[in-house]
C-alpha positions as CSV (number, residue, x, y, z in Angstrom):
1,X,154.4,-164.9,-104.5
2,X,153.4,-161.7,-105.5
3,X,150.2,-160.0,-103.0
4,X,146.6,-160.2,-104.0
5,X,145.7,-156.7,-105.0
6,X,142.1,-155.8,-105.1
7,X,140.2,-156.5,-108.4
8,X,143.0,-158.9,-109.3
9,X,143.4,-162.7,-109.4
10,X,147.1,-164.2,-108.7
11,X,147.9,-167.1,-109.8
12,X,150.9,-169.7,-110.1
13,X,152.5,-172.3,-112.3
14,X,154.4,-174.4,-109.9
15,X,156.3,-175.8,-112.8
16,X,157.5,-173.2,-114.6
17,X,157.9,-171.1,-111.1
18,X,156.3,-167.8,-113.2
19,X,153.0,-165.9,-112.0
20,X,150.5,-163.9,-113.9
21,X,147.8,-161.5,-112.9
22,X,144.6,-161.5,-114.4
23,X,141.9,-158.8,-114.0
24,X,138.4,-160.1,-113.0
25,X,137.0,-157.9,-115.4
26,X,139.9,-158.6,-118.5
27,X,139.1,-162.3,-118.1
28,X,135.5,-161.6,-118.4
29,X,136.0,-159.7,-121.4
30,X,138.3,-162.0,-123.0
31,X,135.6,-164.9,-122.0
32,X,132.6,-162.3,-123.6
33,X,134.6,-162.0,-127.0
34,X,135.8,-165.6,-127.4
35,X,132.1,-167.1,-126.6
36,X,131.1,-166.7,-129.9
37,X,133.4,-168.3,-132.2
38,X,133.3,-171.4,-129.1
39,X,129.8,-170.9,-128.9
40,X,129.4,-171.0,-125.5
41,X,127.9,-168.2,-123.0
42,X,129.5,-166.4,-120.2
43,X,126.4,-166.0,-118.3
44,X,126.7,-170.1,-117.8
45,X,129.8,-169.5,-116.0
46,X,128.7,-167.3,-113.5
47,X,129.3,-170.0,-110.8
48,X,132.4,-171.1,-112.3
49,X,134.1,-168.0,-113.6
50,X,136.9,-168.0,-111.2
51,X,137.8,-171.5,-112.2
52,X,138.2,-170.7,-115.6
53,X,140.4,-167.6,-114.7
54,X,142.7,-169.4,-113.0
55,X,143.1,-171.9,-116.0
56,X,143.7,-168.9,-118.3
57,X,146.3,-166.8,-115.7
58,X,148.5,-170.5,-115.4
59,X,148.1,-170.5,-119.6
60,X,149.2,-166.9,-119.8
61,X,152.4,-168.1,-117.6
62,X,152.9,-170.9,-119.6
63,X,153.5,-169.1,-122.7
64,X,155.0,-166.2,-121.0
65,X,152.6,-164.2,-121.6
66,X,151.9,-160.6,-119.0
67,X,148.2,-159.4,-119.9
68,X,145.0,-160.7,-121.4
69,X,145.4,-158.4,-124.3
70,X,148.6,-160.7,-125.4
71,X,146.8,-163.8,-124.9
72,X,143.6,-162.3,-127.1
73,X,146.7,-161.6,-129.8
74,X,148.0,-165.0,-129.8
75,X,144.5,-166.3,-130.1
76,X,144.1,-163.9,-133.2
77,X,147.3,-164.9,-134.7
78,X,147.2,-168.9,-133.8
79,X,144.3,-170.8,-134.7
80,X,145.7,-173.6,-132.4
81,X,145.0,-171.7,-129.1
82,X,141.6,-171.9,-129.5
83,X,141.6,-175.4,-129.4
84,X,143.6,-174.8,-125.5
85,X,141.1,-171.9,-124.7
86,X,138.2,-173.9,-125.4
87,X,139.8,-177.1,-123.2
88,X,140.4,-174.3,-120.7
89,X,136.5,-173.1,-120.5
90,X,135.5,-177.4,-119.6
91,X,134.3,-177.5,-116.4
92,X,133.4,-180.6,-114.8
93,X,131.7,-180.9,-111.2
94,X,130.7,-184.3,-110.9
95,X,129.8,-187.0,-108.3
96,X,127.8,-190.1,-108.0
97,X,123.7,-190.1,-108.1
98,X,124.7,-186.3,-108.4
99,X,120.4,-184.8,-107.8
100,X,119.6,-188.0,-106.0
101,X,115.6,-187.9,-106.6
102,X,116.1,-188.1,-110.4
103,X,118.1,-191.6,-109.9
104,X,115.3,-192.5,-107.4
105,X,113.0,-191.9,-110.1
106,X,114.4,-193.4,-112.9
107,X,115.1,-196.2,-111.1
108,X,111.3,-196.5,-109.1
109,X,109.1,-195.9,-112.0
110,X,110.5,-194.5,-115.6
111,X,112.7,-197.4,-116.5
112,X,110.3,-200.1,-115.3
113,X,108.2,-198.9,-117.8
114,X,110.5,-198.8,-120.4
115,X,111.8,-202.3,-119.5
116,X,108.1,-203.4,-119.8
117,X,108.2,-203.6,-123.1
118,X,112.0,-204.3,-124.1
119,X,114.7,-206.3,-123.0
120,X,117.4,-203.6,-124.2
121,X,118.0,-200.4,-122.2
122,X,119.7,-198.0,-124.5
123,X,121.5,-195.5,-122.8
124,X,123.4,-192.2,-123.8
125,X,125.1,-190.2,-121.3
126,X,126.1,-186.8,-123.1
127,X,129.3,-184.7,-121.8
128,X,129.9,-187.8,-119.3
129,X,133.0,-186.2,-117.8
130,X,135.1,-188.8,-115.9
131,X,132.6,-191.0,-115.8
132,X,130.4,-190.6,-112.8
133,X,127.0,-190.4,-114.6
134,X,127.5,-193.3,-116.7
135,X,128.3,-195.6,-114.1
136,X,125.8,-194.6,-111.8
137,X,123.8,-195.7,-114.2
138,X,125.4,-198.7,-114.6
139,X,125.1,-199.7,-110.7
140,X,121.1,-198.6,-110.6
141,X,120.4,-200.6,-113.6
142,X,122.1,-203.8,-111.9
143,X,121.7,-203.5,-108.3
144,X,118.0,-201.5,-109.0
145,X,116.1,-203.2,-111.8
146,X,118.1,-206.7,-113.2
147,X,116.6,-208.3,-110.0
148,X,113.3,-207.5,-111.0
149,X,114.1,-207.9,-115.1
150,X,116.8,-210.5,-114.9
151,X,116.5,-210.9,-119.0
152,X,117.2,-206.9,-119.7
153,X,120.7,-206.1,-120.3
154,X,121.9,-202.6,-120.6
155,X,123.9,-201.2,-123.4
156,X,125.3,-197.4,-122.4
157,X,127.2,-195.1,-124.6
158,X,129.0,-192.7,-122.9
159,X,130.4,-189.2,-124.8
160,X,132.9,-186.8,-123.5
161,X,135.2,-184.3,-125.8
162,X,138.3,-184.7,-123.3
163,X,140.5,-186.9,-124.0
164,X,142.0,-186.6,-120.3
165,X,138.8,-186.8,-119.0
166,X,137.8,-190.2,-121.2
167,X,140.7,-191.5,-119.4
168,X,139.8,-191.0,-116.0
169,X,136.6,-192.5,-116.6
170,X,137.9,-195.6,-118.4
171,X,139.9,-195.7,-115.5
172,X,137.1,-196.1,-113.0
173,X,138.4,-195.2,-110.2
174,X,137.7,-191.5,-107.7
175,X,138.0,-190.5,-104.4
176,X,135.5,-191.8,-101.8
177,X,134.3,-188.3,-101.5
178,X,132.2,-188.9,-105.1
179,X,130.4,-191.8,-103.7
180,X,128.5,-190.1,-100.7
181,X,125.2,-189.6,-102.3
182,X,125.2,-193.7,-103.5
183,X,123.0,-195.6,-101.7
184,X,125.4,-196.8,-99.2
185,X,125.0,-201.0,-100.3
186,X,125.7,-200.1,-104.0
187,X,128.8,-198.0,-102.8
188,X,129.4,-201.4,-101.1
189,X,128.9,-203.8,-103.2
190,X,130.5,-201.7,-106.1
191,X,133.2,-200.2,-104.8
192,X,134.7,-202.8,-102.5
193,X,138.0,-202.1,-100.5
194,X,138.6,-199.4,-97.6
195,X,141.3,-197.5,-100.1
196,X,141.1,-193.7,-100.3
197,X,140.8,-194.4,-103.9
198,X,137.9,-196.6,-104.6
199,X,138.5,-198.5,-108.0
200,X,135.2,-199.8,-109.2
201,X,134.0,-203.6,-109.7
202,X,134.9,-204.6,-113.2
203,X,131.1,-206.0,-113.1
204,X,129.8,-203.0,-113.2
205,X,131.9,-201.9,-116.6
206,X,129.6,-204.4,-118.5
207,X,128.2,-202.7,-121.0
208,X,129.4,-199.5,-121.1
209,X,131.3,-197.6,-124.0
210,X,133.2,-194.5,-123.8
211,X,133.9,-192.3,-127.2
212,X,135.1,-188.9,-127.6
213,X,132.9,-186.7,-129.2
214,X,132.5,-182.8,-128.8
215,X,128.1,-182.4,-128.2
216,X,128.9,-179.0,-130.3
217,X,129.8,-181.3,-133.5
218,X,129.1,-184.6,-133.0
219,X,126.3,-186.9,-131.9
220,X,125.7,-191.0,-131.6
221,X,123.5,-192.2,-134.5
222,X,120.6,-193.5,-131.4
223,X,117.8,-194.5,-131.0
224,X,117.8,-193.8,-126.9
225,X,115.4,-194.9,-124.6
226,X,117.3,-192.4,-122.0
227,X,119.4,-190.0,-122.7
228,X,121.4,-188.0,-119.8
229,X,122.5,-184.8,-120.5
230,X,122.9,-182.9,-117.6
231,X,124.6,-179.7,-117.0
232,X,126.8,-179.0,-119.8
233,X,124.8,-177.9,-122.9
234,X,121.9,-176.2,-121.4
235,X,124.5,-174.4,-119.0
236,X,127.5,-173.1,-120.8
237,X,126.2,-173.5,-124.7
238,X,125.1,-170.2,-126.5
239,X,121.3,-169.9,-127.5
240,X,121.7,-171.2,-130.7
241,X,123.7,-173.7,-130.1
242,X,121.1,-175.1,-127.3
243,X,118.2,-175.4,-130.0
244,X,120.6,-177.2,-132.2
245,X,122.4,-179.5,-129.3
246,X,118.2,-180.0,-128.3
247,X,116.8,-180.9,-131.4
248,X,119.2,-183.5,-132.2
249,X,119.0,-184.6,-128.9
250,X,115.2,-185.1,-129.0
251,X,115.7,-186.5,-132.9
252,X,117.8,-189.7,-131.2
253,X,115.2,-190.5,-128.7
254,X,113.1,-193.7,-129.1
255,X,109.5,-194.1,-129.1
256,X,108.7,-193.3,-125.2
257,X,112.1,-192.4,-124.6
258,X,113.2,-189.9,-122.0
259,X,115.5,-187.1,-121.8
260,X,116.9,-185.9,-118.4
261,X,118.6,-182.3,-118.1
262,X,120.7,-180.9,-114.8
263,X,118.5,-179.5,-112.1
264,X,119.1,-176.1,-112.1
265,X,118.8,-176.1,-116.4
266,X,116.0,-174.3,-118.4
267,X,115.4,-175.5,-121.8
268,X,115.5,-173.5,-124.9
269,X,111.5,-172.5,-125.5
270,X,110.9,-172.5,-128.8
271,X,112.0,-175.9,-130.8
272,X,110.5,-179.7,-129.9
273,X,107.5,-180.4,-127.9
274,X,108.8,-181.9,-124.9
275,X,106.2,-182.9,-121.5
276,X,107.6,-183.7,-117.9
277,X,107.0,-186.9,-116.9
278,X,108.4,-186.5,-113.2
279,X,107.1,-182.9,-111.5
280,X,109.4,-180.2,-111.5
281,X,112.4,-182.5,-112.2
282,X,113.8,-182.2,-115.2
283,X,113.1,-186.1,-116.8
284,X,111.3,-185.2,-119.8
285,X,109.2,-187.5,-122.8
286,X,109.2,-186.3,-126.4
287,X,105.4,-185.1,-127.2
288,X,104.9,-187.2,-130.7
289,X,102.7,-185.2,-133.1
C-alpha cells in the first residue's frame, strides 16, 4: 500500500491489486466540470464527496489510468464513460422509517384523510434505492392503517435508475442494522427470523412495483396521492434541473395529494405553489389555483 500523503486520497482495487492517488482538490474539479453535462451539483456532495472520490480513484485503477487529467481525457474521447461516471456520483444512504416523525405523520393523520375518501392509495417512491422507502411504506400502510380501512389496498410504484440497486430491492432483504428506526412489532412481524440478514415477509411485497427509470429523464404517468422523493433530486440535482424534476413532480400529484421531500432539502423557490401541511417537516399539498 502506498502512505497517505497529505492532501491526497489512496485508494485500492483489491482485484486488480493496482492503487491510484487522487487529489481532494483534482476530484473536486473533475466533479465541478462534469456536473453540468450530468446536471447534478457539487455543493450536494459536500457530505458525500469522499465517497465519490473513492469510486473515481478505484475507476482510474481499473482502466489503468495515473491522474484525473487522463480520466477527464477518456471522458472527452468516450462518450460511454459518462454513463460509469454518472453511476459513480449515486449515492445512496438509506434505512428504514429513515426521519421517523414524517412516517408517524403520514401514518397518524395525512393518509387517513386521504383514505377517507378513496379505497386506492397511490404511491410513488422516487430514487427508491434498494428499496427501503418503498417498503416502509408498505409495512405502515398494512400494519398502520388496513386495520382501521380494511377495504383500502395500496398500489406503490417504486423508481430507481440502478439497475444493481433495483435488484437489491426486489431482493428484499438488508442487514438488521436498517431496521432500527421500525417500530420494533413491525420489524417483528415483517421481518421474522433472528438471521443477520433479515429477508422480508413476502406479505408485505403485495403491491409493490419496481421500474428503472432515471428522475433526470423519466417520470410515471400518475396521478399520486403520495409521492416520496426524498433526498436525491433536491440534493445532488442542478438548479434547473430541480424546477424541472419539481414541476413534474407536482404535475403527477392527485387532487389533495402530498409530496414529501428529505429533511434536510430546500425546494427550488420560484415554480408551483406548494403549502406544508405538517410544520417544519417537509410533507407538502399542491396549492390548486
Amino acid at each position: 500500500m502506498l502512505a497517505r500523503r497529505p492532501g491526497l486520497l489512496t485508494f485500492s482495487d483489491d482485484f486488480e491489486h493496482k492503487e491510484a492517488e487522487v487529489r481532494d482538490d483534482d476530484c473536486v474539479e473533475l466533479m465541478r466540470w462534469a456536473g453540468p453535462r450530468l446536471r447534478l451539483r457539487l455543493e450536494g456532495f459536500r457530505r458525500v464527496r469522499g465517497q465519490v472520490c473513492k469510486r473515481i480513484g478505484r475507476r482510474l485503477a481499473a482502466l489503468g489510468l495515473t491522474s484525473v487529467a487522463e480520466y477527464r481525457a477518456r471522458l472527452e474521447s468516450d462518450a460511454a464513460e459518462w454513463a460509469v461516471l454518472d453511476g459513480l456520483c449515486r449515492v445512496t444512504v438509506s434505512r428504514f422509517y429513515r426521519d421517523a416523525e414524517v412516517f408517524d405523520v403520514l401514518r397518524d393523520t395525512l393518509l387517513p384523510a386521504l383514505l377517507g375518501s378513496t379505497s386506492v392509495l397511490r404511491v410513488w417512491s422516487a430514487g427508491c434505492a434498494s428499496g427501503e422507502e418503498p417498503y416502509t411504506v408498505s409495512l405502515l400502510f398494512q400494519l398502520g392503517l388496513s386495520p382501521r380501512f380494511p377495504e383500502a389496498r395500496l398500489e406503490l410504484l417504486a423508481t430507481e435508475a440502478d439497475k444493481a440497486l433495483l435488484a437489491r430491492a426486489s431482493r428484499g432483504c438488508y442487514p438488521r442494522g436498517s431496521l432500527r428506526e421500525l417500530p420494533r412489532a413491525w420489524a417483528a412481524e415483517a421481518f421474522p427470523g433472528t438471521e443477520a440478514e433479515a429477508c422480508l415477509a413476502p406479505a408485505f411485497r403485495e403491491g409493490l412495483t419496481f421500474v428503472q427509470q432515471d428522475l433526470r429523464t423519466q417520470m410515471p404517468e400518475g396521478p399520486f396521492h403520495l409521492v416520496l422523493c426524498r433526498n436525491v433530486a433536491f440534493t445532488y440535482f442542478a438548479p434547473v434541473l430541480q424546477q424541472e424534476v419539481l414541476a413534474g413532480l407536482v404535475a403527477r400529484l392527485a387532487p389533495g395529494g402530498l409530496l414529501v421531500t428529505g429533511v434536510e432539502e430546500s425546494l427550488p423557490e420560484d415554480g408551483v405553489a406548494l403549502e406544508r401541511v405538517a410544520g417544519s417537516l417537509p410533507i407538502f399539498r399542491r396549492v390548486e389555483q
